[in-house]
PyMOL Python script that loads the backbone (N, CA, C, O; Angstrom):
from pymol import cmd

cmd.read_pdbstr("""\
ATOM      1  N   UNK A   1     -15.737 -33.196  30.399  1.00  0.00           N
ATOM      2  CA  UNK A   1     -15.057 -34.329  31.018  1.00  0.00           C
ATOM      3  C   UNK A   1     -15.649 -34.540  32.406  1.00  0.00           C
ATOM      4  O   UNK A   1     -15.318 -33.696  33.238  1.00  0.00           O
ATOM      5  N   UNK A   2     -16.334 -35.359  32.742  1.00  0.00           N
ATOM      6  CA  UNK A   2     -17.051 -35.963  34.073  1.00  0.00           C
ATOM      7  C   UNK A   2     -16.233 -36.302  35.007  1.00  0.00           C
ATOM      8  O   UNK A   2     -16.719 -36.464  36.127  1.00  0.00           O
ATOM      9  N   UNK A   3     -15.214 -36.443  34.875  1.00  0.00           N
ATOM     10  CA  UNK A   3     -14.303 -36.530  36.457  1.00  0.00           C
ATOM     11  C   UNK A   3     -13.553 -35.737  36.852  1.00  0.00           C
ATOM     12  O   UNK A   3     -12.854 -35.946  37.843  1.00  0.00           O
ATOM     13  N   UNK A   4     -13.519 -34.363  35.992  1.00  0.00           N
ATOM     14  CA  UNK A   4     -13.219 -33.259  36.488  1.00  0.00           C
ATOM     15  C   UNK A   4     -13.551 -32.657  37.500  1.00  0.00           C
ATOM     16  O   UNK A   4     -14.768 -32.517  37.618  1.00  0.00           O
ATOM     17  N   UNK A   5     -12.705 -32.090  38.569  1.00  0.00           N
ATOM     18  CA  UNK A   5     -12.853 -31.583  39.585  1.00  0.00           C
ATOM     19  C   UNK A   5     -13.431 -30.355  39.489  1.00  0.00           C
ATOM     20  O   UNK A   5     -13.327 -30.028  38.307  1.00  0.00           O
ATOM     21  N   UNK A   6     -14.172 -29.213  40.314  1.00  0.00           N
ATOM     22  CA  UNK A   6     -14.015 -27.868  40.315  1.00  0.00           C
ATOM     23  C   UNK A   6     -12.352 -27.647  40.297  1.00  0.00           C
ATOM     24  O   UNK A   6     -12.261 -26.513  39.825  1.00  0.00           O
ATOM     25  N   UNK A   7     -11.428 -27.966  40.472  1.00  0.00           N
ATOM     26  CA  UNK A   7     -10.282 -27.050  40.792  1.00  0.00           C
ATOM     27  C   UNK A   7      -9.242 -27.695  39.296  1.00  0.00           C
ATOM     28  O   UNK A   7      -8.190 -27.261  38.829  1.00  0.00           O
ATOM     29  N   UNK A   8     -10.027 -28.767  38.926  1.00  0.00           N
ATOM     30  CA  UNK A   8      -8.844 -28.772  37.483  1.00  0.00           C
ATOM     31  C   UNK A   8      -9.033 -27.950  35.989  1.00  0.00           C
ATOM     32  O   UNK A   8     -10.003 -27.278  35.637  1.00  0.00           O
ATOM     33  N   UNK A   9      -8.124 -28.155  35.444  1.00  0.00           N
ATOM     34  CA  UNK A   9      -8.041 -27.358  34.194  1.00  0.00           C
ATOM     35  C   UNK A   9      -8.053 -28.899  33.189  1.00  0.00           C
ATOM     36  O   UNK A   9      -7.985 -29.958  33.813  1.00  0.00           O
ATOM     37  N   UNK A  10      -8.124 -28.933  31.943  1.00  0.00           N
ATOM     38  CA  UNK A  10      -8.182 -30.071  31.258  1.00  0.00           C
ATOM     39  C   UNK A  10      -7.227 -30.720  31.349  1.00  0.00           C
ATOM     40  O   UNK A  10      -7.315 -31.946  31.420  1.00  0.00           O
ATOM     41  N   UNK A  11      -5.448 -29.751  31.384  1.00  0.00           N
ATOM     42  CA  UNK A  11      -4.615 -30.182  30.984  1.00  0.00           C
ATOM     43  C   UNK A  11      -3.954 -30.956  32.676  1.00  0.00           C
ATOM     44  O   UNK A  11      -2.992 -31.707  32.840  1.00  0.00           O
ATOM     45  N   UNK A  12      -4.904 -30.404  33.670  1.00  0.00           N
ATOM     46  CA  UNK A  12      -4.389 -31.194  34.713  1.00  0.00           C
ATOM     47  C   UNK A  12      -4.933 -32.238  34.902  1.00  0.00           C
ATOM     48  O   UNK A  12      -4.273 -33.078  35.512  1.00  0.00           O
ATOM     49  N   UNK A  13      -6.177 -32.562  34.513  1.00  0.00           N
ATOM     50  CA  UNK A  13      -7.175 -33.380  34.345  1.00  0.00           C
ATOM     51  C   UNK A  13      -6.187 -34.887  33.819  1.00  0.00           C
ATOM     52  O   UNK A  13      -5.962 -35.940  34.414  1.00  0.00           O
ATOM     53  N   UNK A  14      -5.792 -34.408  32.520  1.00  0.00           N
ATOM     54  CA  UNK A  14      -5.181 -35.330  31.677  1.00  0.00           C
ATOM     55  C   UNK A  14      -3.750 -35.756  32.406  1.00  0.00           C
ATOM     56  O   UNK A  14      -3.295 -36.859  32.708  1.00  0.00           O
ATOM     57  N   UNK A  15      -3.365 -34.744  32.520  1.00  0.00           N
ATOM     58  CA  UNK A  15      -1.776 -35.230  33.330  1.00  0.00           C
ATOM     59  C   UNK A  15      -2.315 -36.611  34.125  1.00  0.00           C
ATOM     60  O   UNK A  15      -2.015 -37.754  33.780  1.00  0.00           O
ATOM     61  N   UNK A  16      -3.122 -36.281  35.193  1.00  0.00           N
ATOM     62  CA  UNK A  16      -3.711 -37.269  36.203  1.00  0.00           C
ATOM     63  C   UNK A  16      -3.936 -38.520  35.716  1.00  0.00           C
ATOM     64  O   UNK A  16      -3.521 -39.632  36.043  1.00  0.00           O
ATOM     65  N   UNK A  17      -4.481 -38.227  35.090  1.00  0.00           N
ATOM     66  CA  UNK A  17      -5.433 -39.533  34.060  1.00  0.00           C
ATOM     67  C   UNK A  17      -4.359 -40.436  33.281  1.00  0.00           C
ATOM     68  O   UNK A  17      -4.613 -41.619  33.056  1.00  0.00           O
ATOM     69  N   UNK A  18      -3.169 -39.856  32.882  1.00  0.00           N
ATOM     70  CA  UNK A  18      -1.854 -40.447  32.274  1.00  0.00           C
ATOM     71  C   UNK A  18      -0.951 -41.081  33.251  1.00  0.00           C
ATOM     72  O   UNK A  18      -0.331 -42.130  33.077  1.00  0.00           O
ATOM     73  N   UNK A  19      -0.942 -40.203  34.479  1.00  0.00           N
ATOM     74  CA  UNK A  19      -0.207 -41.152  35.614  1.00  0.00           C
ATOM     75  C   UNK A  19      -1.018 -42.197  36.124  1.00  0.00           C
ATOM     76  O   UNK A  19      -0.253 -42.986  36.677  1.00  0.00           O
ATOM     77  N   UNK A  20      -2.109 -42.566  36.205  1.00  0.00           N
ATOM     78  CA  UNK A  20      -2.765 -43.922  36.156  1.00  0.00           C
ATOM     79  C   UNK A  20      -1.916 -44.757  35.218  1.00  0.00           C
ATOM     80  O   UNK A  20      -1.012 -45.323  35.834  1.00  0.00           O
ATOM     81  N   UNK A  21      -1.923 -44.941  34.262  1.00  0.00           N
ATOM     82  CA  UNK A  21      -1.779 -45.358  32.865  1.00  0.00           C
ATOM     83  C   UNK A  21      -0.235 -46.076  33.677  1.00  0.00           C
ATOM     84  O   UNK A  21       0.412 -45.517  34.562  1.00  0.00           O
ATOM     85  N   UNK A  22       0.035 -47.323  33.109  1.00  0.00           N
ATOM     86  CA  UNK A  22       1.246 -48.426  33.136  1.00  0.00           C
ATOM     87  C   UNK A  22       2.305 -47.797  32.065  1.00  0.00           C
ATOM     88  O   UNK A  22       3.507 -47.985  32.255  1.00  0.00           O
ATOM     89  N   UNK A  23       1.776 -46.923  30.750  1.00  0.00           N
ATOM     90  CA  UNK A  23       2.801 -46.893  30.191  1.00  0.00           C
ATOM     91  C   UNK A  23       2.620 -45.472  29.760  1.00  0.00           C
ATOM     92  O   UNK A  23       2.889 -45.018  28.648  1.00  0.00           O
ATOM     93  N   UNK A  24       2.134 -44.838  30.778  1.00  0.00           N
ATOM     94  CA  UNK A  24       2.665 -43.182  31.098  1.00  0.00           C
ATOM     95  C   UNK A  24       1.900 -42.488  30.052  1.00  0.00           C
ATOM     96  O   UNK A  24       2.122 -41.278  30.020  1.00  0.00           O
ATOM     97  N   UNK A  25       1.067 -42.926  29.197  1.00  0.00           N
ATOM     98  CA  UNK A  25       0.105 -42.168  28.327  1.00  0.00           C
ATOM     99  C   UNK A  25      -0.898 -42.848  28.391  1.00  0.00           C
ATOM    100  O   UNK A  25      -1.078 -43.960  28.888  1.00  0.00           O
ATOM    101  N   UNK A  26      -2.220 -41.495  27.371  1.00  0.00           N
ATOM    102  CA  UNK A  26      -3.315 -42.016  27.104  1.00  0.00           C
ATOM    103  C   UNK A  26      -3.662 -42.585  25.522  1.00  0.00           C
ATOM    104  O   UNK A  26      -3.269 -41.963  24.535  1.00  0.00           O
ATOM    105  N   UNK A  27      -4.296 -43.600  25.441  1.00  0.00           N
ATOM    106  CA  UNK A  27      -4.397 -43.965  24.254  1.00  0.00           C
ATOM    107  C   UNK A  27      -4.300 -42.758  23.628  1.00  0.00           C
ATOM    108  O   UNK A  27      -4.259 -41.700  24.255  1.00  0.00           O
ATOM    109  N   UNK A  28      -4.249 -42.856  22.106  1.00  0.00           N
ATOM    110  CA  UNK A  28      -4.279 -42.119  20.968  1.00  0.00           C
ATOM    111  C   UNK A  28      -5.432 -42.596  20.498  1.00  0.00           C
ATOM    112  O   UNK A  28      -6.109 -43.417  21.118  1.00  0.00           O
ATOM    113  N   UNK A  29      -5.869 -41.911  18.885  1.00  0.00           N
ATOM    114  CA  UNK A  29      -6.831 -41.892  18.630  1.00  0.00           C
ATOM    115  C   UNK A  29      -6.450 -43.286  17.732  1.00  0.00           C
ATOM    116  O   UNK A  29      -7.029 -44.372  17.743  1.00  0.00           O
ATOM    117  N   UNK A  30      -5.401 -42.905  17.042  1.00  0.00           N
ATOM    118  CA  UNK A  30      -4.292 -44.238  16.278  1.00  0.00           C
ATOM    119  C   UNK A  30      -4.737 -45.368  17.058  1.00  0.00           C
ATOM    120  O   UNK A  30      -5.374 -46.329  16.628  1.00  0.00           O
ATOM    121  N   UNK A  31      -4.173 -45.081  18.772  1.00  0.00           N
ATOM    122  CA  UNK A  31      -4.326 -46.863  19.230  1.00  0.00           C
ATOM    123  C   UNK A  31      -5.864 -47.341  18.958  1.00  0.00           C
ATOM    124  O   UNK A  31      -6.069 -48.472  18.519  1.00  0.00           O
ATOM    125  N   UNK A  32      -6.914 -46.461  19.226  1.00  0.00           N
ATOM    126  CA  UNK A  32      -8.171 -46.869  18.870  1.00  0.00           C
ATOM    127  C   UNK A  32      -8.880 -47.814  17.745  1.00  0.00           C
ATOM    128  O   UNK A  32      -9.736 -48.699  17.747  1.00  0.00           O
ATOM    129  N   UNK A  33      -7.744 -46.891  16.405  1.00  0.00           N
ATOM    130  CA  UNK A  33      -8.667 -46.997  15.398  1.00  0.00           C
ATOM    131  C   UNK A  33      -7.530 -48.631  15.211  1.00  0.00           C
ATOM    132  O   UNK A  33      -8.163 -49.666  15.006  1.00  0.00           O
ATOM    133  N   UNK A  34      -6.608 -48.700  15.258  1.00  0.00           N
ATOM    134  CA  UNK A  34      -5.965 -49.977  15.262  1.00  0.00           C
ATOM    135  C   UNK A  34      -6.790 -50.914  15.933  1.00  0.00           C
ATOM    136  O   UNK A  34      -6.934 -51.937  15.263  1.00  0.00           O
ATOM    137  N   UNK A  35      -7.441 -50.925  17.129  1.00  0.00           N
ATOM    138  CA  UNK A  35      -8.384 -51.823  17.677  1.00  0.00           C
ATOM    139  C   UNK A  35      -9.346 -52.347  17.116  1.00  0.00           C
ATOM    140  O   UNK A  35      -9.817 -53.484  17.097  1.00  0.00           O
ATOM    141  N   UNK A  36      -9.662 -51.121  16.525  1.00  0.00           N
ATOM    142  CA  UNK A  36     -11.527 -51.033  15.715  1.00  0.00           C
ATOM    143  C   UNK A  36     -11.100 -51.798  14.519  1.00  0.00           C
ATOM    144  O   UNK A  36     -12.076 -52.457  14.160  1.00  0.00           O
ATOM    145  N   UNK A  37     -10.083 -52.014  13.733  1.00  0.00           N
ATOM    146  CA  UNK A  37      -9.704 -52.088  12.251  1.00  0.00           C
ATOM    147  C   UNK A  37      -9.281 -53.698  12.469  1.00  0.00           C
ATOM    148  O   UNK A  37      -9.508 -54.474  11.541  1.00  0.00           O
ATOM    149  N   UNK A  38      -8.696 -54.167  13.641  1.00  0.00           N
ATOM    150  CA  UNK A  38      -8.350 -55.244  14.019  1.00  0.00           C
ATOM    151  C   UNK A  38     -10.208 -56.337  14.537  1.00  0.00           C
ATOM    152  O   UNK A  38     -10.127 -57.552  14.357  1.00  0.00           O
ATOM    153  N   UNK A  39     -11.403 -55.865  15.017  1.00  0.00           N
ATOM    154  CA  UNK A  39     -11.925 -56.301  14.988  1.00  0.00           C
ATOM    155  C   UNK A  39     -12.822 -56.174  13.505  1.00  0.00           C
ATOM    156  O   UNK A  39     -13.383 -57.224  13.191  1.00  0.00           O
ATOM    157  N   UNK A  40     -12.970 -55.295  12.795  1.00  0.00           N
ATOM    158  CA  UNK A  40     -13.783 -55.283  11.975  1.00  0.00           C
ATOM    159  C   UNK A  40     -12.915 -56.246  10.496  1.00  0.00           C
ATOM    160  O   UNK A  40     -13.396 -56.814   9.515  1.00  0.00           O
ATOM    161  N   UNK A  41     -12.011 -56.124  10.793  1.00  0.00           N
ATOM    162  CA  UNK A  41     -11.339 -57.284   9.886  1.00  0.00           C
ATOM    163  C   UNK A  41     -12.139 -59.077   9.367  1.00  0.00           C
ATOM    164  O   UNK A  41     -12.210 -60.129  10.002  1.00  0.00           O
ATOM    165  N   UNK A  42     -12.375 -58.888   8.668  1.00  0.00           N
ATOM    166  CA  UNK A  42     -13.135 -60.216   8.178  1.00  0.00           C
ATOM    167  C   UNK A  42     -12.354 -61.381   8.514  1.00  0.00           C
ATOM    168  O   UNK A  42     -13.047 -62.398   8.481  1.00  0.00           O
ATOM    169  N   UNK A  43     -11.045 -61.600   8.852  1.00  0.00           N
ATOM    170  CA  UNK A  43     -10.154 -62.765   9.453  1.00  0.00           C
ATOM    171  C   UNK A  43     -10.679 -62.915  10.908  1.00  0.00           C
ATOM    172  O   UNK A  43     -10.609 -64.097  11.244  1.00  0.00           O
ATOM    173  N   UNK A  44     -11.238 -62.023  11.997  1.00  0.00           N
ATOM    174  CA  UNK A  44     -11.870 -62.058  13.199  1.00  0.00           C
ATOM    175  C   UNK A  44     -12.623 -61.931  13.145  1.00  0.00           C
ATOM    176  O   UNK A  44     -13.104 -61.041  13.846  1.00  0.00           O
ATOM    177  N   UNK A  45     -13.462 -62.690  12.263  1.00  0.00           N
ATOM    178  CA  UNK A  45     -15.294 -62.626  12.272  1.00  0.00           C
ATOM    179  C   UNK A  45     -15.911 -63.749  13.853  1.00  0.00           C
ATOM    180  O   UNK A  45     -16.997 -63.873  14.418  1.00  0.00           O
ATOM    181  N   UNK A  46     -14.505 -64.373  14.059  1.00  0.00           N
ATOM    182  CA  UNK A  46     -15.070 -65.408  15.237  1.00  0.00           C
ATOM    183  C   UNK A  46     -14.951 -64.525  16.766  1.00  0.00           C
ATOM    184  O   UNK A  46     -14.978 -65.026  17.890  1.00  0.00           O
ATOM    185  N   UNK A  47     -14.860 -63.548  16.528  1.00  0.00           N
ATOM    186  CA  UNK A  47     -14.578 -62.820  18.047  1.00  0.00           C
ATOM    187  C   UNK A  47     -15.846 -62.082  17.672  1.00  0.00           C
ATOM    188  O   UNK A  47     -16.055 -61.512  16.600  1.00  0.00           O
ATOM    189  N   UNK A  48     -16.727 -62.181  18.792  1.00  0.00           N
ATOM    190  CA  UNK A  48     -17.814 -61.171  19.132  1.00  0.00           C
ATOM    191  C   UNK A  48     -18.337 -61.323  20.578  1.00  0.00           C
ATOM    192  O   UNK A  48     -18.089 -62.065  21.528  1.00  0.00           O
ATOM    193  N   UNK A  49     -19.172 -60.293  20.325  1.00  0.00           N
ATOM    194  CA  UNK A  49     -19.367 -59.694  22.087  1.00  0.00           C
ATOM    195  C   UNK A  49     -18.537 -59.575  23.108  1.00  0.00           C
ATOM    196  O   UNK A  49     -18.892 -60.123  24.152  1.00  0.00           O
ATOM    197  N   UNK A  50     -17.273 -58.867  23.092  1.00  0.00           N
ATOM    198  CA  UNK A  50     -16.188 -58.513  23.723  1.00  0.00           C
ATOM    199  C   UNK A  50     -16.183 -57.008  24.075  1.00  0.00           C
ATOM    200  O   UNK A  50     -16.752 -56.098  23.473  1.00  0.00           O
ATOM    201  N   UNK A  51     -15.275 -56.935  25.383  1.00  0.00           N
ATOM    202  CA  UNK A  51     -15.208 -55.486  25.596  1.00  0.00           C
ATOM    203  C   UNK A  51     -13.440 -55.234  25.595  1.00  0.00           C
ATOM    204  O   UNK A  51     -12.570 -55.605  26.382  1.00  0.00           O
ATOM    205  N   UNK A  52     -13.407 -54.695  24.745  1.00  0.00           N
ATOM    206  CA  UNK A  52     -12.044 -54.442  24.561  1.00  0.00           C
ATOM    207  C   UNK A  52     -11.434 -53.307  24.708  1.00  0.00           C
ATOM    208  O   UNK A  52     -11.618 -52.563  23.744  1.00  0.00           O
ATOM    209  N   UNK A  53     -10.384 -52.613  26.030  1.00  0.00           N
ATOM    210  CA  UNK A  53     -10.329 -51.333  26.594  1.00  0.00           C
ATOM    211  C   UNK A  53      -9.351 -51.677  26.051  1.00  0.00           C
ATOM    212  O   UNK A  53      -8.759 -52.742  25.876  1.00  0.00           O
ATOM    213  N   UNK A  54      -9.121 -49.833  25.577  1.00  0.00           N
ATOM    214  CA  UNK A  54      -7.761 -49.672  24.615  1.00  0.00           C
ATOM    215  C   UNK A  54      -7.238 -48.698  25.031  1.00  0.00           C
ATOM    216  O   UNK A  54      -7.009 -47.760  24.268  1.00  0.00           O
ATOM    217  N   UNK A  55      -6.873 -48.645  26.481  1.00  0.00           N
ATOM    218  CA  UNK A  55      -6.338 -47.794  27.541  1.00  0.00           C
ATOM    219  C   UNK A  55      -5.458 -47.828  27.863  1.00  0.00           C
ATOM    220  O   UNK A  55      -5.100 -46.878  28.560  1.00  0.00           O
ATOM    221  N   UNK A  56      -4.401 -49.024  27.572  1.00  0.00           N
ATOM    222  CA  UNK A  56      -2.510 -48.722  28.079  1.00  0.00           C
ATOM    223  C   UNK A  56      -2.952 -49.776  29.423  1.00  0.00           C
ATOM    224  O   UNK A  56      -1.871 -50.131  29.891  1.00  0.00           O
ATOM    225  N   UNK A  57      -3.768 -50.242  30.010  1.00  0.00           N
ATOM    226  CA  UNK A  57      -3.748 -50.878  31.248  1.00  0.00           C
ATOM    227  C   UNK A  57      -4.467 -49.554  32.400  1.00  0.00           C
ATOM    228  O   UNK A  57      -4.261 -49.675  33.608  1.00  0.00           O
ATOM    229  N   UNK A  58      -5.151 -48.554  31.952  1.00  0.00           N
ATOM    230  CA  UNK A  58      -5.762 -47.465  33.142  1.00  0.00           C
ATOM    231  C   UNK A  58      -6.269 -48.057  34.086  1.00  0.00           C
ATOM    232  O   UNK A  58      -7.315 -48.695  33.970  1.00  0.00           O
ATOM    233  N   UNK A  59      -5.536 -47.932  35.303  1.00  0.00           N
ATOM    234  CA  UNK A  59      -6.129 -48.035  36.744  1.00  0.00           C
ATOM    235  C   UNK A  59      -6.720 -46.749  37.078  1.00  0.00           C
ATOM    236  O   UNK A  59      -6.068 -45.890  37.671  1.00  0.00           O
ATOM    237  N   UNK A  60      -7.859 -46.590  36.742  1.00  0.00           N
ATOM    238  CA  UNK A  60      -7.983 -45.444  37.865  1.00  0.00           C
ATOM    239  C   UNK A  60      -8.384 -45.999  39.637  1.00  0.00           C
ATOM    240  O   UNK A  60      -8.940 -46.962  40.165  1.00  0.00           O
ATOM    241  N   UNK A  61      -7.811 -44.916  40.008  1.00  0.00           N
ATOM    242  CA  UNK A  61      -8.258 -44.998  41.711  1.00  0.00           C
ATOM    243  C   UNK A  61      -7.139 -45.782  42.048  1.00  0.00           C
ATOM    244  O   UNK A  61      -7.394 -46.307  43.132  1.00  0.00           O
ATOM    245  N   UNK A  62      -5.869 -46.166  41.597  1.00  0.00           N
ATOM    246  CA  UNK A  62      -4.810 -46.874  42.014  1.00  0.00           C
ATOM    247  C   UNK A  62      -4.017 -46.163  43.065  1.00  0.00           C
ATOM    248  O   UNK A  62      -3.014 -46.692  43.545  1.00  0.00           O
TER     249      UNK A  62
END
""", "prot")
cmd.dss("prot")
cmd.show_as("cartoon", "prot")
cmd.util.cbc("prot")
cmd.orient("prot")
């Protein structure tokens, strides 16, 4: 994990990274694949070249 400090552990790492977050967690792997399954869907063949963060709203540096 690249924004790990020398002095964190993963699980403090993550705590941190969740209090950014608007709705107090980090995506799941679920919210992901709901994203991915929602663009690869043949009904949204008209959406392309988008960047679509599936992060809860993550501010980091807030």
């Amino acid at each position: 994990m690249g924004n790990m400090t020398g002095e964190d552990t993963e699980r403090a790492f993550l705590a941190r990274m969740e209090a950014y977050s608007p709705l107090g967690r980090l995506a799941s792997p679920e919210d992901i694949a709901r994203a991915v399954l929602f663009l690869a869907d043949p009904a949204n063949a008209a959406i392309s070249g988008i960047y679509v963060p599936v992060d809860g709203g993550n501010m980091p540096g807030a």
